[in-house]
N, C-alpha and C positions, 0 to 999 in steps of 0.2 A: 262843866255845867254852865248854862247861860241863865241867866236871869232878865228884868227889864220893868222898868218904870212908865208911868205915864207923865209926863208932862202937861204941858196946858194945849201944847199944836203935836206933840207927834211921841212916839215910844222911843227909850234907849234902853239899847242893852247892851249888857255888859258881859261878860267872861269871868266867870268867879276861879279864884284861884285856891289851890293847896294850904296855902296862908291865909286864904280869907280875906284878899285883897281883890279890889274888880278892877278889870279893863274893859272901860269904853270900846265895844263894837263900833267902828263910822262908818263900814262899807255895806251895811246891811240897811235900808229906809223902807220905816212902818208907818203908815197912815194914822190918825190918831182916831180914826173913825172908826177900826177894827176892835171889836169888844175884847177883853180875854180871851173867851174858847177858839177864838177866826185869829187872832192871834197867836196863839198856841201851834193850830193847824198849820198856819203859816210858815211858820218857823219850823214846823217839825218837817213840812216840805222842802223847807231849802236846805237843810241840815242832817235829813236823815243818811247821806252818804257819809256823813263826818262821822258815826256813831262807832262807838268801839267797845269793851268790855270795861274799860272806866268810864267811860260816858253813853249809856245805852239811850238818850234819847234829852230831848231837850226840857226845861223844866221853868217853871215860875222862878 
C-alpha cells in the first residue's frame, strides 16, 4: 500500500509497510497542483501493473 502527503510545493509518497513503517518513494514526481482525486487517478495509472492480491490497487 502506498500512501502520500502534501507538502507546501509538491506530494510524497511513501510505501507503507507490514510494520507500519513507510518508505519514501523518490522516483515517482507529483505536481503539487494535482488535487486528491487527479492524484489518485495518477497513481493508480502508473501503478496498476504493480497490483497483486496483497496489494489490489493504490490508496490514500
Amino acid at each position: 500500500m502506498s500512501s502520500c502527503c502534501l507538502l507546501s510545493k509538491f506530494w510524497l509518497l511513501y510505501l507503507e509497510s507490514d510494520i507500519s513503517m513507510r518508505v519514501c518513494i523518490y522516483d515517482v514526481v507529483n505536481s503539487a497542483e494535482l488535487n486528491d482525486s487527479e492524484l489518485a487517478s495518477y497513481l493508480a495509472d502508473i501503478y496498476h501493473e504493480s497490483a497483486n492480491h496483497k496489494y489490489p490497487r493504490v490508496s490514500e
